[in-house]
C-alpha positions as CSV (number, residue, x, y, z in Angstrom):
1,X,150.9,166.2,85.3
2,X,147.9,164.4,84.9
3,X,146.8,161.2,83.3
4,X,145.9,163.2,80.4
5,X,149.3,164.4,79.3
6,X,151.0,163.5,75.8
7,X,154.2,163.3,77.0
8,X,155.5,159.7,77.3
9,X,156.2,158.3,80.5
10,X,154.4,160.9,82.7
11,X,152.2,158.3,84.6
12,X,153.2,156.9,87.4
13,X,154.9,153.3,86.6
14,X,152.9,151.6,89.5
15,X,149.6,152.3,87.3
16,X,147.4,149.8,85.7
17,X,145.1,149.5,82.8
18,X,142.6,146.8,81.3
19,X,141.4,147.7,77.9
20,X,138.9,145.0,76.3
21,X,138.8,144.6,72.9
22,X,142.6,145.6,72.4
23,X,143.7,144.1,69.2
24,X,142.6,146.5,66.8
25,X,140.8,149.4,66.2
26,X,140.0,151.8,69.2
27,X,141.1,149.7,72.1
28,X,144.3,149.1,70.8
29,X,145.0,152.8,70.1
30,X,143.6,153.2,73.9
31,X,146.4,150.3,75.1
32,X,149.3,152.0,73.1
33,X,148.4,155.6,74.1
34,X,148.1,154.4,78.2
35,X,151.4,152.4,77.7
36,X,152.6,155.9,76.5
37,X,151.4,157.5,79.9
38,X,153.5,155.1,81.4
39,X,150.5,152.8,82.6
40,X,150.9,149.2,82.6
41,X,148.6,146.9,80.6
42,X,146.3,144.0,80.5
43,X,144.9,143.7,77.1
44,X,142.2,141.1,76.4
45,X,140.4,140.3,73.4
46,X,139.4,137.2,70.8
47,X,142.2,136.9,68.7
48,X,145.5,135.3,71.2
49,X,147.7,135.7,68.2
50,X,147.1,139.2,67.3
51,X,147.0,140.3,71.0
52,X,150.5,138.5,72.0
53,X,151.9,140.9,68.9
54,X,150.7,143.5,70.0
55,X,151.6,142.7,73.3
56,X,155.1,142.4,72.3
57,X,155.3,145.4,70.3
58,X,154.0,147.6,73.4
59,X,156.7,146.1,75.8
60,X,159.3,147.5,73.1
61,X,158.0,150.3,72.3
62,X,157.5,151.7,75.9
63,X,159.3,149.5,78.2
64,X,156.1,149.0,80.7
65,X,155.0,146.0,81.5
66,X,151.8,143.9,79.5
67,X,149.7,141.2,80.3
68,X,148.2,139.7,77.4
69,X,144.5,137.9,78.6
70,X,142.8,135.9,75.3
71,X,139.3,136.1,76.4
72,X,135.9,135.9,74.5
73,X,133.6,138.2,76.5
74,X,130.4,136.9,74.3
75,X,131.0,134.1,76.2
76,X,130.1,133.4,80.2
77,X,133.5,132.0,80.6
78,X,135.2,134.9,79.0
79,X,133.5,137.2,81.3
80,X,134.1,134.9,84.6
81,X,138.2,135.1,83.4
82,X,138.5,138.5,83.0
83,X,135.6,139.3,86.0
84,X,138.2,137.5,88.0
85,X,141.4,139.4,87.1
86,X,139.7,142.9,87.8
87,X,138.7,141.4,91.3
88,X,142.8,141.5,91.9
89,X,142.9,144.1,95.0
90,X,147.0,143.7,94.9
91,X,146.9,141.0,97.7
92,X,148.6,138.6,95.4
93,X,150.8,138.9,92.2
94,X,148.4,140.3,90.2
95,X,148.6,144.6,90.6
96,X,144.9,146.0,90.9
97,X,143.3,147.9,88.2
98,X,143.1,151.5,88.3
99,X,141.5,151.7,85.0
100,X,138.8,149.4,83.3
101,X,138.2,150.0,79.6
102,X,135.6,148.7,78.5
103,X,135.5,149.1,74.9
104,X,134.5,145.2,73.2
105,X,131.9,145.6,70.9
106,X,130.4,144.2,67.6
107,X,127.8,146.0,65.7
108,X,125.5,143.8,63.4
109,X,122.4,145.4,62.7
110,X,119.6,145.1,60.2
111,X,115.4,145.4,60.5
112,X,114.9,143.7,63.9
113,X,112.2,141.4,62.4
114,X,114.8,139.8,60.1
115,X,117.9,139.7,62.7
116,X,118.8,136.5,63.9
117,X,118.1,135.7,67.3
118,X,121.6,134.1,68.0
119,X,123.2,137.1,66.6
120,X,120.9,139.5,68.8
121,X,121.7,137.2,72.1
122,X,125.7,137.6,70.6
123,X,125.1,141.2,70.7
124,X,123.7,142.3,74.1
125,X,126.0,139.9,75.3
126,X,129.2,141.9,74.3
127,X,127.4,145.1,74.5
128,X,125.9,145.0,77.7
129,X,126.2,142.4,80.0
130,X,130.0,142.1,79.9
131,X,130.4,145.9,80.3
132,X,128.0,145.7,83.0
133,X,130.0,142.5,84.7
134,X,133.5,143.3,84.3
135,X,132.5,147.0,85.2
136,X,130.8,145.2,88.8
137,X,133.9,143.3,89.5
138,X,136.3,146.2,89.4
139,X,134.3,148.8,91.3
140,X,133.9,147.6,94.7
141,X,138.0,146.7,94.7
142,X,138.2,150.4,93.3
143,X,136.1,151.9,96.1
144,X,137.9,150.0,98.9
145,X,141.0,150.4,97.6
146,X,139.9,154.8,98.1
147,X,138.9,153.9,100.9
148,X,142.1,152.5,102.4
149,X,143.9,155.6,101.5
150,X,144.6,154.8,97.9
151,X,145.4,158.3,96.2
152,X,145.7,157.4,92.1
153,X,143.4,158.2,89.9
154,X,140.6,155.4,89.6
155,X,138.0,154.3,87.6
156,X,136.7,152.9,84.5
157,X,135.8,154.5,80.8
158,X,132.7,152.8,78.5
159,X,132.6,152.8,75.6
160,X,129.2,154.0,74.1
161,X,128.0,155.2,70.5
162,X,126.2,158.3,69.6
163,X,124.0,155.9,67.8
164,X,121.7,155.3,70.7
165,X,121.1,159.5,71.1
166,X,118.1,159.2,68.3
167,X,114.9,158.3,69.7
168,X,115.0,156.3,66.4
169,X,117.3,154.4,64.8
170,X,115.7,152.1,61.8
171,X,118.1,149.1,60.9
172,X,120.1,149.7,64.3
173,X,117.6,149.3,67.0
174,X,119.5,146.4,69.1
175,X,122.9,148.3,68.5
176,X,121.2,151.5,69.3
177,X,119.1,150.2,72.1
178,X,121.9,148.3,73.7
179,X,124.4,151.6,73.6
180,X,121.8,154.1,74.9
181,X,121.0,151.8,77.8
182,X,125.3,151.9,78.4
183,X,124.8,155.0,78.4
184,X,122.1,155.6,81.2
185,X,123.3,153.2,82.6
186,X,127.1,154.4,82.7
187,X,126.1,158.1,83.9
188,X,123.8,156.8,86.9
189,X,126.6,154.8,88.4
190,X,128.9,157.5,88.0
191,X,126.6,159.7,90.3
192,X,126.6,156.6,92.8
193,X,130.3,156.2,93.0
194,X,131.8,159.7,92.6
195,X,131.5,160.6,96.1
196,X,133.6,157.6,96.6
197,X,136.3,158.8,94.7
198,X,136.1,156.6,91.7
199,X,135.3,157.9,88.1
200,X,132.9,156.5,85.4
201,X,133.1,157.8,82.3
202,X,131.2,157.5,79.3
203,X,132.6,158.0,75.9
204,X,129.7,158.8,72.9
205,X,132.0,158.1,69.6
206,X,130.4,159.0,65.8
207,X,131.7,157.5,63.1
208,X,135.3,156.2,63.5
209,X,137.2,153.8,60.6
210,X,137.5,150.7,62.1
211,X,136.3,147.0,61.3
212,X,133.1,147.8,63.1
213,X,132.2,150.4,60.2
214,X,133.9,148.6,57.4
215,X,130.2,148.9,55.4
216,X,129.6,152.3,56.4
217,X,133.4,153.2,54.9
218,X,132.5,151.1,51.6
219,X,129.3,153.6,51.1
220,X,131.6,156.5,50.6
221,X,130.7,158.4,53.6
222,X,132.8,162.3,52.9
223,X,135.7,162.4,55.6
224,X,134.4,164.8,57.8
225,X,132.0,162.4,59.4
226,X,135.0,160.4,60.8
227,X,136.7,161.0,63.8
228,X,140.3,159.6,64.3
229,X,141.1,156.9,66.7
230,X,143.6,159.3,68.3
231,X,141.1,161.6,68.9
232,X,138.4,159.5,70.6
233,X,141.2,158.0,72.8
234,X,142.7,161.5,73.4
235,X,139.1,163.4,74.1
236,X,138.0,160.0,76.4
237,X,141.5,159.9,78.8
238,X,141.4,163.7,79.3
239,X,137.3,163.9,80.3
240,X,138.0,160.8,82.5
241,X,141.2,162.8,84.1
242,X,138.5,166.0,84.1
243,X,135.9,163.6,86.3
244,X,133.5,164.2,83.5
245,X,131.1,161.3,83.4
246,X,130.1,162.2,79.3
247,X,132.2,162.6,76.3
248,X,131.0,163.1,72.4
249,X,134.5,163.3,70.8
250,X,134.7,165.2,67.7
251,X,133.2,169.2,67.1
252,X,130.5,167.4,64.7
253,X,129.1,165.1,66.6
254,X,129.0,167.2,69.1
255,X,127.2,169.6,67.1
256,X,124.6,166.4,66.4
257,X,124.1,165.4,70.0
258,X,123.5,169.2,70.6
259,X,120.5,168.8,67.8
260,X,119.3,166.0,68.9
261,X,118.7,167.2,72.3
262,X,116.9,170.3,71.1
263,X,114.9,168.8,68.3
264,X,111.6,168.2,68.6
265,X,111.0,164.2,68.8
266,X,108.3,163.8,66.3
267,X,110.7,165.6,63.9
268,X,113.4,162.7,64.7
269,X,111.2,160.3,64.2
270,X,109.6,161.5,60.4
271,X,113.6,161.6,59.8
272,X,114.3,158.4,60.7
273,X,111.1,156.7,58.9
274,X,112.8,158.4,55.8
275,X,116.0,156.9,56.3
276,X,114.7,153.7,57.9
């Protein structure tokens, strides 16, 4: 069966999964739905006391094993800890990472002019440059490991945000800028390391009820522009099983990325100087 099956326990044991950001929202829903596969964990994020719960409860739950790694990855020495464990090739006591998850993210936003320039440095430093880190520290283990004969699935899932699809995006541009460059960014190395027999995916979520949207939620946005946690985990693990390097989970969004590839980009832009 593949990584992409329901049905607990159908994963090899030996399997491994990183998942940042893991104490709430979508990367915990990633860590417990992996656990379920029968992949064991190493969850890092911010909050120690929340992740060791967690932790705890995913040991019970599904008898696999889980590391728990506090690590701030706005931080150089965040990045540097967790940088190092994906550099593990199995050499040691540490087992190597078969899949990275890379799904830490905050997203302030606001007119650019306004914005703070701490918080903009605070955001391209969790959106971007640790993706792009711990993503370089796992791949070249990854490759070599294919290389040596390794047969299990490999590889590592971003997560993006359909926010950086418009060729505007008025009170988002940093968010939206940063995400759109993941996204470029994600599919071009998945061209350079396919042949290698590693797989980068790139997951394009909408809306999604989690901390991250907590304002968005307040404005009394009608349900159908959410899509479950459940589903954005479900629709990433099986594209990433697929060897697709581009998911947009949910039919409506996927109707919307369909748009806004057809559109014509003057009309984009009049709609977003409406809304901006």
């Amino acid at each position: 069966m593949s990584d992409a099956d329901d049905t607990p326990g159908t994963a090899p044991r030996s399997r491994t999964a990183l998942v940042t950001g893991a104490s709430s929202g979508i990367g915990e829903e990633f860590a417990r739905r992996l656990a379920q596969r029968g992949y064991a964990l190493v969850l890092v994020a911010r909050r120690a006391a929340l992740l060791d719960e967690l932790a705890e409860e995913i040991r019970e739950t599904y008898g696999t094993a889980v590391e728990a790694l506090p690590a701030d990855l706005g931080t150089r020495e965040g990045v540097t800890a967790v940088a190092g464990r994906l550099s593990a090739d199995g050499g040691g006591d540490a087992a190597p990472v078969d899949l990275l998850v890379n799904n830490a993210g905050r997203g302030d936003g606001g007119a650019f002019a306004t914005q703070d320039p701490g918080e903009i440095d605070a955001m391209i430093d969790l959106n971007v440059r640790a993706v792009l880190q711990l993503t370089r520290a796992v791949l070249p283990v990854q490759i070599a490991r294919r290389a040596a004969g390794e047969t299990a699935k490999l590889g590592v899932l971003n997560v993006s945000s359909l926010a950086g699809e418009p060729v505007v995006n008025p009170g988002g541009s940093v968010y939206g800028g940063g995400k759109k460059f993941v996204t470029l960014w994600s599919e071009s190395v998945a061209a350079e390391v396919r042949a290698k027999g590693v797989q980068v995916t790139v997951v394009l979520p909408g809306f999604v009820r989690t901390d991250m949207t907590r304002a968005v939620q307040e404005r009394g946005l009608p349900e159908f522009a959410f899509v479950s946690k459940a589903q954005i985990v479900r629709d990433s693990l099986r594209a990433w099983s697929a060897g697709r390097s581009h998911v947009v989970p949910g039919a409506q969004y996927k109707t919307a990325d369909s748009l806004l590839r057809v559109l014509p980009r003057p009309v984009v832009r009049a709609l977003g100087r409406r809304l901006g």
